[in-house]
N, C-alpha and C positions, 0 to 999 in steps of 0.2 A: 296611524292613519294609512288605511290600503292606497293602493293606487288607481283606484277609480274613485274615491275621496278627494283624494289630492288632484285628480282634472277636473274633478267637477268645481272645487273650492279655485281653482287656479282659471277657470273659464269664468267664474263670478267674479272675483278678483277683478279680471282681466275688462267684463264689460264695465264693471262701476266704474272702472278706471275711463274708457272710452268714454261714456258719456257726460266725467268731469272733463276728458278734452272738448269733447262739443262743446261742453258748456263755457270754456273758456277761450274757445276759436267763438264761439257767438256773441260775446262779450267783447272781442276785436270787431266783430263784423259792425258791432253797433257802434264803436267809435269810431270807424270808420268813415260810419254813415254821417256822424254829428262834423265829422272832416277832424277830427283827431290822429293825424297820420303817426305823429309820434306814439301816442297812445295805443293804435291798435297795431302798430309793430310790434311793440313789448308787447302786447299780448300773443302774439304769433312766434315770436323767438320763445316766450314762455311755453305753449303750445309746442312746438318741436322739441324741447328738453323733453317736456311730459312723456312725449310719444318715443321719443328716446328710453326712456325709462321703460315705457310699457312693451318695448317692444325687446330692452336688454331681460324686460321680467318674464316674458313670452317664449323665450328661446331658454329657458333656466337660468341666464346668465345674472344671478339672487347679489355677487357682487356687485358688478358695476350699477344693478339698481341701484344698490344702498348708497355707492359714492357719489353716483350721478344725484339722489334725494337728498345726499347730506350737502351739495355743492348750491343745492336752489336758496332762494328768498323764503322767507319764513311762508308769506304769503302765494306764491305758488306751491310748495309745498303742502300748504294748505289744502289742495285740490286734491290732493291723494286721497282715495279714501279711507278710513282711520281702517277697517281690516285688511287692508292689502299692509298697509304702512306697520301696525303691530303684526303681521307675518313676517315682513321683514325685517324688525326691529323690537322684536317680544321682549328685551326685557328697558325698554324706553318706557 
């Protein structure tokens, strides 16, 4: 893979990634709304791991992604999207 491959594959990466955080900061917002205060904290400490992640995967730093994703909940995890997740974990 050249290296104008690998930015353009790593800038894709990068938005699926963001828009599963919106998706999952909007999913707070709306427990919020229903007054789930518990509930839409975990969603927001989830949300900051995420963007932890996105932003250890943004800077190349490919480890601490992977230990910071191997340290989440099945289901946050979840939110990764499966090509960013098998780039950094190809033989999972």
């Amino acid at each position: 893979m050249n290296d104008k491959t690998s930015k353009r594959m790593t800038a894709a990466h990068l938005r699926r990634l963001d828009l599963a955080i919106r998706n999952w900061e909007l999913l707070g917002e709306q427990a919020a709304g229903r007054g789930d205060t518990e509930l839409a904290s975990t969603y927001a400490m989830d949300a900051a791991d995420l963007k932890a992640i996105r932003d250890a995967y943004a800077r190349g730093d490919l480890d601490s992604a992977r230990s910071m994703i191997d340290s989440l909940d099945t289901l946050v995890r979840d939110q990764i999207p499966l090509q960013l997740y098998y780039h950094l974990f190809p033989n999972r």
